[in-house]
KEGUBA-278167 format. One record per residue (C-alpha): residue number from 1; z negated, y, x. Coordinates in steps of 0.2 Angstrom, whole numbers, plus 2048, in hexadecimal, padded with zeros to 3 digits. Each point is the difference from the previous one (the first is absolute). Example, Ala and Ser with C-alpha at 12.3 -4.5 7.8 and 13.67 -1.06 7.14 Angstrom:
<rs>
R  nr  zz  yy  xx
R   1 7D9 7EA 83E
R   2 803 811 806
</rs>
This chain:
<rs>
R  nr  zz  yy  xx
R   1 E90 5A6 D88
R   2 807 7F0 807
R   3 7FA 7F4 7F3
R   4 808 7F9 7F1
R   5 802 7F2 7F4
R   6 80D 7F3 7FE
R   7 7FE 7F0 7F4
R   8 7EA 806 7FC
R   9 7FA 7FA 80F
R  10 7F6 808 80D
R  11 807 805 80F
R  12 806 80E 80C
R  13 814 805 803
R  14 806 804 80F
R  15 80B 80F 7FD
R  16 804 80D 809
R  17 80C 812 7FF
R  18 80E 7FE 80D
R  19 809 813 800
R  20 811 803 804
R  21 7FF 803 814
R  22 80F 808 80D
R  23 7FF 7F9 80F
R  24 800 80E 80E
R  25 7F5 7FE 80D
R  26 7F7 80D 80A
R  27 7F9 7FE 811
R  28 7EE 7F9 7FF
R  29 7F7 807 80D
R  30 807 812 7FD
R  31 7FA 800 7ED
R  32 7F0 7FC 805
R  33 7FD 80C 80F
R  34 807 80B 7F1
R  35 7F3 7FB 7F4
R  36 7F1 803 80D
R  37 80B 810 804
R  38 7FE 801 7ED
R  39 7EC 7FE 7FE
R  40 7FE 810 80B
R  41 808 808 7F2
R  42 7EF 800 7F7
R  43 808 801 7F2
R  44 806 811 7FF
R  45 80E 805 805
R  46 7F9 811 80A
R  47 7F2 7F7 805
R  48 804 804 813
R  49 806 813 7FD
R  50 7F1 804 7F6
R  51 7F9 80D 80C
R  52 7EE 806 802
R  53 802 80E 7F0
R  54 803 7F2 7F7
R  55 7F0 7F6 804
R  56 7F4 810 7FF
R  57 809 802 7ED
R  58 7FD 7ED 7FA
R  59 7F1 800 809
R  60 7FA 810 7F8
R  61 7FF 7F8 7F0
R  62 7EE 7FD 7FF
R  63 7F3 7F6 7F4
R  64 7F3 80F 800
R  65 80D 80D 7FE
R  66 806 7F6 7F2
R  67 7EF 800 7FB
R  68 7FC 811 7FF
R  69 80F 804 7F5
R  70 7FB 7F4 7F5
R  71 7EF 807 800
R  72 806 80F 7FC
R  73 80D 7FD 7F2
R  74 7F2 7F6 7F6
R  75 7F3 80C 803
R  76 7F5 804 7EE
R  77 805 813 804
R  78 814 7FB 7FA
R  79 7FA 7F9 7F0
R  80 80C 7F0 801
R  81 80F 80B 804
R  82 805 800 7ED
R  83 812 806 800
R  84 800 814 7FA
R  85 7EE 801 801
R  86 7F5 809 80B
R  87 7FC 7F2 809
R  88 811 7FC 803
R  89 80A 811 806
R  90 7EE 7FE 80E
R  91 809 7F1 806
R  92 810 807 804
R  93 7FA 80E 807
R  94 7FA 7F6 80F
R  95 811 7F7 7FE
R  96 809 811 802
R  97 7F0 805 80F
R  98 804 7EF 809
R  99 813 7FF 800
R 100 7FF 815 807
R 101 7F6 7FB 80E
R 102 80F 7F4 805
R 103 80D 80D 7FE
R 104 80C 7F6 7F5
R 105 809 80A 7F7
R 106 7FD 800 7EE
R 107 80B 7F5 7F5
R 108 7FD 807 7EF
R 109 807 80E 7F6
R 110 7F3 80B 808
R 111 7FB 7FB 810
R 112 7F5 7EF 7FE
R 113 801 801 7ED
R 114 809 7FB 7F2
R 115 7FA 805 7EF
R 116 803 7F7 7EF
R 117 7FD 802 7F1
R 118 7F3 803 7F8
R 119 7F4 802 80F
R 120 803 7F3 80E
R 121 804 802 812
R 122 80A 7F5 80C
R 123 7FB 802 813
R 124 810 7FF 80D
R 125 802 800 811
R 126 80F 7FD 808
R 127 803 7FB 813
R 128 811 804 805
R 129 80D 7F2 80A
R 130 803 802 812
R 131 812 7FA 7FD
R 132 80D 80D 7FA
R 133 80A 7F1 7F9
R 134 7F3 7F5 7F8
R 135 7F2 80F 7FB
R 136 809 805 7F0
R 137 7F7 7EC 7FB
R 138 7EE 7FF 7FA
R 139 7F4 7F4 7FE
R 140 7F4 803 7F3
R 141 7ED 7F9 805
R 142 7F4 807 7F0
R 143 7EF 7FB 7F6
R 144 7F9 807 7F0
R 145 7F3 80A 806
R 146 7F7 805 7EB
R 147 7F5 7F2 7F8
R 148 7F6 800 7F1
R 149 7F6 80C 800
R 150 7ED 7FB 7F6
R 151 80A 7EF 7F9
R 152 807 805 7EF
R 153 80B 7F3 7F7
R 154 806 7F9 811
R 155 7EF 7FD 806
R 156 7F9 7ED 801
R 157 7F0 805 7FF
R 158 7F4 80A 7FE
R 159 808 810 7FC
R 160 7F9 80F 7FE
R 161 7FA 7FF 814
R 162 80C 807 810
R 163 80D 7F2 804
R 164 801 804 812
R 165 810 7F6 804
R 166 7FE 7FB 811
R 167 80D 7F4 801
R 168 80A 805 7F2
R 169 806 80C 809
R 170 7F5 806 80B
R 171 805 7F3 80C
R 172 814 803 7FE
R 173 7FF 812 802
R 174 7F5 7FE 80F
R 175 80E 7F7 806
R 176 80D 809 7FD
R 177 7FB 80E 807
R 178 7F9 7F4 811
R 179 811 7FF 801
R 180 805 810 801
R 181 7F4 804 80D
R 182 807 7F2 80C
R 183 811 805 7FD
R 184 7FB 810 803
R 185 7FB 7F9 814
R 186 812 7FB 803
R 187 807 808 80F
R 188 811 801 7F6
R 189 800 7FE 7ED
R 190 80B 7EE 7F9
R 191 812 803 7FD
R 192 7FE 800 7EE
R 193 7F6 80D 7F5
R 194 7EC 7F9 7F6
R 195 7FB 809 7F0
R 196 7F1 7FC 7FF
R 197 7F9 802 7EF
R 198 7F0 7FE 7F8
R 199 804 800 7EC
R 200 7F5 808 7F1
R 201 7FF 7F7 7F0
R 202 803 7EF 804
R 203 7F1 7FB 7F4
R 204 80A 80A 7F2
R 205 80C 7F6 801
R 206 80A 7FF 812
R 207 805 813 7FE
R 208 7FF 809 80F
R 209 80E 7F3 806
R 210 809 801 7F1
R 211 800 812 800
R 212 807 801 813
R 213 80E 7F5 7FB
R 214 803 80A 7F2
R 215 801 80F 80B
R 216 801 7FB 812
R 217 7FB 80D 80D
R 218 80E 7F8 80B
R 219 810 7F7 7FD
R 220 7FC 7F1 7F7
R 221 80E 7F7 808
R 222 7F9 803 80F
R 223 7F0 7F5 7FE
R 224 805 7F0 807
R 225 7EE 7F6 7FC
R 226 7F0 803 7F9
R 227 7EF 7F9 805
R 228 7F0 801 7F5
R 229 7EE 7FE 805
R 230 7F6 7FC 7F3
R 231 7EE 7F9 801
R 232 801 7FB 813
R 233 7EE 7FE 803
R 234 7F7 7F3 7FC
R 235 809 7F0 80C
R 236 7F9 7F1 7FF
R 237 801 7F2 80B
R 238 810 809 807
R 239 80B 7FD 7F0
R 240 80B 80D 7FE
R 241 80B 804 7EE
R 242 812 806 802
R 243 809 802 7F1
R 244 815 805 7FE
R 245 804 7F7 80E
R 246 80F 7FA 7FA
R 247 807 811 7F9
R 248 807 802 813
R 249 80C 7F6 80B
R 250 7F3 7FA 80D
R 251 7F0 808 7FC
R 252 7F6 7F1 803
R 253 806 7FF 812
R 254 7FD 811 803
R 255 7F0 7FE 7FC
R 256 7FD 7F0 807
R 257 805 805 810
R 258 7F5 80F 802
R 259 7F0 7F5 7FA
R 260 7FC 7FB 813
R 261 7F0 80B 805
R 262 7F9 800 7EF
R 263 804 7ED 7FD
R 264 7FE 803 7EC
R 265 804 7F0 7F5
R 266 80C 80A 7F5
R 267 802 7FC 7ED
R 268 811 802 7FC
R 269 801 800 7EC
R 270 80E 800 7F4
R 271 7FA 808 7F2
R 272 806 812 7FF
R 273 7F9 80B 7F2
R 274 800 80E 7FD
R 275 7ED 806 803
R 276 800 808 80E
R 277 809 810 80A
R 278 80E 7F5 807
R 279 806 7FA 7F1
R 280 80A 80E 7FA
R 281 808 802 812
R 282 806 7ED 7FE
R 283 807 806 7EC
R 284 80A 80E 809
R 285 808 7F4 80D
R 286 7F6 801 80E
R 287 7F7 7F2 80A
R 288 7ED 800 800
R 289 7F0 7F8 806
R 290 7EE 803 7FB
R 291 7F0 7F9 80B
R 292 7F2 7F9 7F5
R 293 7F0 7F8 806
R 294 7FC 7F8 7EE
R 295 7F5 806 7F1
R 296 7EF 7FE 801
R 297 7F0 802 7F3
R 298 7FE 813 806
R 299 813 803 7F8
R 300 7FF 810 7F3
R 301 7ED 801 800
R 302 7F3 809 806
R 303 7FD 7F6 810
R 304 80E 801 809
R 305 7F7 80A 80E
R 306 804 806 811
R 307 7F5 7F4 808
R 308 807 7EF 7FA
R 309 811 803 80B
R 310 806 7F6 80C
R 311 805 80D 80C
R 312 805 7F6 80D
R 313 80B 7F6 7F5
R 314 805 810 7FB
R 315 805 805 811
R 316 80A 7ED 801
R 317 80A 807 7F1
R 318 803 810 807
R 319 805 7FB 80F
R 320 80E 7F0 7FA
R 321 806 810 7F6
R 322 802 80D 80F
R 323 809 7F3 80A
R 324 80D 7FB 7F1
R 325 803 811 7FB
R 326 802 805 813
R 327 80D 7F0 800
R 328 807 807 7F0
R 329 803 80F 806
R 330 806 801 811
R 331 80D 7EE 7FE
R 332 811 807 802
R 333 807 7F3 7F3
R 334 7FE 804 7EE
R 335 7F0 7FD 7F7
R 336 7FE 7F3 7F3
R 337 80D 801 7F3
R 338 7FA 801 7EA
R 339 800 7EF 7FA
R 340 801 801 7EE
R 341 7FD 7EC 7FE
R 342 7EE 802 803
R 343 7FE 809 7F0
R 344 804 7EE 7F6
R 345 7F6 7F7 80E
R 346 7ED 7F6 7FC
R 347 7F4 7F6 808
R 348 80A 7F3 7F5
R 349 810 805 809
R 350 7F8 7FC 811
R 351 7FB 7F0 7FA
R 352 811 7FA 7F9
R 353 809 805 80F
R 354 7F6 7F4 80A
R 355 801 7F3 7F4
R 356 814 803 7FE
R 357 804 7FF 815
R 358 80C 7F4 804
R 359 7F5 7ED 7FD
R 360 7FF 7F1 80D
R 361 80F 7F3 7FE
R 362 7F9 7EE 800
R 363 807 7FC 812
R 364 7FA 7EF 800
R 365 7FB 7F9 7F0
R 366 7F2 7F5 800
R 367 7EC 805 7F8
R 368 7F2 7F8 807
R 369 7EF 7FC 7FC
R 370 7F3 80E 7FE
R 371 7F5 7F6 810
R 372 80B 7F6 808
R 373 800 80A 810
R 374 7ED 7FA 804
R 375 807 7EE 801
R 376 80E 807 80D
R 377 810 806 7FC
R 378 805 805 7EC
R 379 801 7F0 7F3
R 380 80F 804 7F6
R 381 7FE 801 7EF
R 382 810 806 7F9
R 383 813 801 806
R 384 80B 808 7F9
R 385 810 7F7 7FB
R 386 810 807 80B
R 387 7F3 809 80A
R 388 804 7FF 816
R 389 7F1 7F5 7FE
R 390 807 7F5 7F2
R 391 811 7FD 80B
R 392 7F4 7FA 80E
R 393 7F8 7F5 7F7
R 394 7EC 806 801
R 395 7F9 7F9 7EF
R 396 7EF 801 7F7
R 397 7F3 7FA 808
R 398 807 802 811
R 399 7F6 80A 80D
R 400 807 80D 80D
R 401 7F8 7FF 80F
R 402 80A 80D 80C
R 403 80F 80B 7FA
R 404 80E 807 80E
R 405 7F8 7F9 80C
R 406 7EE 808 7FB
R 407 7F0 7F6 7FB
R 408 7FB 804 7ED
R 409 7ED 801 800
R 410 7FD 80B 7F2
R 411 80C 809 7F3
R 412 801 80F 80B
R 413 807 7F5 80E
R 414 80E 7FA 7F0
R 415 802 810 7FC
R 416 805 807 811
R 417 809 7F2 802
R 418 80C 800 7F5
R 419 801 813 7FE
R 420 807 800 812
R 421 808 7F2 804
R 422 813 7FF 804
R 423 80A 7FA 7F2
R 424 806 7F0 807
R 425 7EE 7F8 803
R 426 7F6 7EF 7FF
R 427 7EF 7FD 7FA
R 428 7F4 7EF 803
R 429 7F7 7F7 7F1
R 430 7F5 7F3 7FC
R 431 806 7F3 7F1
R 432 7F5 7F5 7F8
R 433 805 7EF 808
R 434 808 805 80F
R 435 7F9 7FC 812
R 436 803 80F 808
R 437 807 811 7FC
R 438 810 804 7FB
R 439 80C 80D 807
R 440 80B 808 7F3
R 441 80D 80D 803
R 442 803 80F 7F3
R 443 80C 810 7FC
R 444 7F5 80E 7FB
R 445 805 80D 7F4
R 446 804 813 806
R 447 7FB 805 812
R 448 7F1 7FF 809
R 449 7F2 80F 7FC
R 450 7FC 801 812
R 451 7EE 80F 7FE
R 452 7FE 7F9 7F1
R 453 800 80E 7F4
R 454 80D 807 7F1
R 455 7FF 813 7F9
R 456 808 80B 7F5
R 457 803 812 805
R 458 7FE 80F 7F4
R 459 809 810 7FD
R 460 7EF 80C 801
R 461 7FD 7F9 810
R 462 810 801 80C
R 463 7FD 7F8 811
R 464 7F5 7F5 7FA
R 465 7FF 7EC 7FB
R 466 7F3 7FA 7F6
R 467 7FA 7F1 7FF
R 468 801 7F4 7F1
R 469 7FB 7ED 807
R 470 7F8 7F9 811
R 471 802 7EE 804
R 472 7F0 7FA 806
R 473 7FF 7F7 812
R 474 810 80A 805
R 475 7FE 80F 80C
R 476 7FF 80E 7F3
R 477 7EF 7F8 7F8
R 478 7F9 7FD 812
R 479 801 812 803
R 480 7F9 804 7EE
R 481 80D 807 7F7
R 482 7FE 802 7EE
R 483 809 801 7F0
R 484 802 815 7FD
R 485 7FF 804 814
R 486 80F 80B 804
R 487 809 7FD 80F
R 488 808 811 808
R 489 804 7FC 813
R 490 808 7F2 809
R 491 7FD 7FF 814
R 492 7FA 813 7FD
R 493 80F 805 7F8
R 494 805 809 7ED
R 495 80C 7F5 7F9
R 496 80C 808 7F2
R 497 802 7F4 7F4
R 498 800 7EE 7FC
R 499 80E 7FB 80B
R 500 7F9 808 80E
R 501 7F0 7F8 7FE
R 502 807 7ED 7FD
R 503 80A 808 811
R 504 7F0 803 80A
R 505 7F7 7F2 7F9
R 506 80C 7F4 807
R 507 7FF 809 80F
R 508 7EF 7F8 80B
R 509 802 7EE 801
R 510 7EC 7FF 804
R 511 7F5 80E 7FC
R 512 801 80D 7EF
R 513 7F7 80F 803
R 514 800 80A 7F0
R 515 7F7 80F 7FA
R 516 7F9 7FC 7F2
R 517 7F6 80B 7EF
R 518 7F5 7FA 7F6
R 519 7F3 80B 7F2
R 520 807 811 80C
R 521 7FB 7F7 80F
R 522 80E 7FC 810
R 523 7FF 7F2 809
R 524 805 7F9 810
R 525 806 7EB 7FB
R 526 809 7F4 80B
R 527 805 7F1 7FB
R 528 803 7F1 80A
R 529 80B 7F1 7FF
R 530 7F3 7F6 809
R 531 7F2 804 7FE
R 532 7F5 80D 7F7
R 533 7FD 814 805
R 534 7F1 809 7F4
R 535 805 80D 7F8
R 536 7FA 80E 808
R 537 7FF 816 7FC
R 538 80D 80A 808
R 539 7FC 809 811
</rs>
């Protein structure tokens, strides 16, 4: 990211992003106790209020319990749970059996179900808000619960043969009604209201959804997010699909943030279609999610069986859910808003955001050779006429030795250097031809980049920096910070918005503790002026 060429020759530029930055300093020691005040959190914040109810309903969600619904929902007896068939009024007949024996109260137009045209059935239960002020919202957690039936022309072979459809959907209808159960265990119901929905027809062409939205069985203005679970049962190496993230304010936070006991490295797509029960939420305006373990060879044939599941990464899934829908419910700020931009948004938008964050500016000005720093110091191979460098008078073929005041043993040590380095400054060079080295005393361009990291910030993700460049050998690359890691805490506090982050950033002369997200995953980070701190996950 820090490499460029000026006049075809081979060499490196020192460059770095220096930010705009108020100066407003904060007491030191009382951020940090703040930030170790801050790691207790866990993450959550209702870790510490979670009560003992609480634990029995997320510990309640069980692998063989998960198991044993699967079993059940792929069992030859159901046929492949063909929408409209035999088979498929079986299945939601245990749906209607196992939402009773919960006592939810129905959420259909009679009692669990909703009807369509010309013979489907969707399956709803409703747990009602403990809130008089916030249970009039609902969150919406569902999974197609029909599959293919004995293949037909949706069938990848061979037809003709019971499609069992363990993971698809088997495995989200498990779920959903795993969640059910555990909310079920709750000493006192979350302040807003769950439908919990398992949908007919989705094979057919997403209609049990499509139908509900057509004709909700509650105010449709009152649904404030929808989840999907859709083929949640085959994780592998603990990877995670998440797709809509960015149809809500936030939603990768959210989730991020509830991804401690299951640890999951969380897949957050950008691509939005519309092939699942999510989608036609997100075309009537309402922010989604669907959890996806990944296609497999069993997808739409014959051998997706009970017994290939992953039932305890079933149970991981499961659980990350009942712990953000809990969060999601119970938060007494508003849920994530609609963001309509994430219907125009790509994988290829993703990447041209990255690529279009602000650039390094040439601070300096001089290349060097590719291998110079194995001699000592960095052989200059270009400067740049007008550059700081030029006006000191460093020329080709001169070799920088120490910068600031810092030995240059390798181009991390130039890099660092130079990144950080007050703007009035000095550097020491060999010249061909001189006895001994020679002193020369610069004006750098912009201020110094003291962590040694630049970001952009983005409006799907408020409270949040991401980063866009890391300057090797300064404190952010000891600490192994990365291009894409998101930054959401300074010593253990939210920060609202840019300003307030160059604010706190400014704030610890010494030590940076920042909570840090990478792939769904938080992590406790603290960089050092002097010397480096490993990254580390958070308590």
């Amino acid at each position: 990211m820090l490499y460029g060429n000026v006049l075809k020759f081979t060499h490196r530029w020192v460059s770095v992003v220096f930010p705009p930055m108020r100066s407003h300093l904060r007491p030191a020691v009382s951020l940090f106790v703040a930030f170790l005040m801050g790691c207790a959190w866990t993450i959550s914040v209702h870790a510490v209020e979670k009560n003992s109810s609480y634990q029995a309903a997320l510990e309640s969600i069980r692998a063989d319990e998960l198991g044993t619904q699967v079993s059940h929902l792929a069992d030859n007896a159901l046929e492949g749970r063909e929408a409209g068939t035999r088979g498929g009024w079986a299945a939601g007949d245990y749906l209607i059996g196992q939402y009773g024996r919960l006592h939810l109260r129905g959420g259909g137009t009679s009692g669990f179900v909703q009807p369509f045209p010309p013979n489907f059935r969707n399956v709803l239960a409703i747990l009602e808000g403990s809130d008089p002020k916030l249970r009039d919202q609902v969150i919406v957690v569902g999974a197609h619960y029909d599959h293919i039936g004995y293949g037909g022309r949706l069938s990848l072979g061979p037809s003709g043969y019971i499609h069992p459809g363990a993971d698809d959907n088997g495995s989200g209808t498990a779920a959903v009604l795993e969640l059910a159960k555990a909310f079920t265990i709750l000493s006192a119901a979350p302040k807003r209201s769950i439908l919990f929905a398992a949908w007919d027809a989705e094979e057919e062409g997403l209609f049990g959804s499509k139908h509900w939205l057509a004709h909700p069985t509650l105010p449709l203005a009152h649904v404030r997010a929808a989840v999907n679970l859709d083929m949640v049962g085959r994780l592998r190496d603990e990877h995670l699909i998440v797709f809509g993230v960015r149809s809500g304010y936030g939603w990768r936070r959210l989730l991020s943030s509830q991804n401690v006991e299951p640890g999951l490295q969380l897949d957050f797509s950008w691509i939005l279609k519309p092939n699942a029960d999510h989608y036609p939420f997100f075309d009537s305006g309402i922010p989604v999610l669907m959890l996806h373990t990944g296609l497999h060879e069993d997808y739409h044939r014959p051998s997706d069986l009970a017994s290939r599941i992953n039932r305890a990464g079933m149970a991981q899934v499961t659980r990350l859910l009942f712990t953000t829908l809990y969060e999601l419910a119970e938060r007494p700020a508003a849920v994530p808003g609609y963001r309509a931009a994430a219907r125009l948004e790509t994988p290829d938008t993703e990447k041209a955001l990255v690529e279009q964050g602000e650039k390094p500016t040439d601070r300096l000005g001089v290349g060097w050779d590719e291998d110079a720093a194995l001699t000592g110091g960095v052989k200059v191979s270009a400067v740049v006429v007008g550059s700081p460098a030029d006006r000191a008078g460093v020329r080709e073929g001169d070799c920088i030795v120490s910068f600031a005041g810092r030995d240059v043993r390798s181009d991390a040590d130039f890099f660092a250097a130079v990144a950080t380095a007050e703007t009035s400054t000095s550097l020491m060079l060999r010249r061909a031809g001189a006895a001994k080295p020679l002193p020369l005393k610069l004006e750098l361009l912009g201020n110094p980049l003291r962590w040694g990291m630049a970001w952009r910030v983005d409006d799907a993700e408020p409270g949040v920096v991401i980063l866009t460049h890391v300057v090797p050998g300064t404190p952010a690359a000891r600490a192994n910070l990365r291009i894409g890691d998101r930054i959401c805490q300074v010593g253990g506090r939210d920060f609202v918005d840019e300003t307030d982050f160059f604010r706190a950033m400014k704030s610890l002369p010494e030590r940076l503790p920042l909570l840090v997200e990478r792939d769904g995953r938080m992590q406790s980070v603290v960089l050092q002026s002097r010397q480096a701190e490993p990254i580390r996950r958070a308590a």
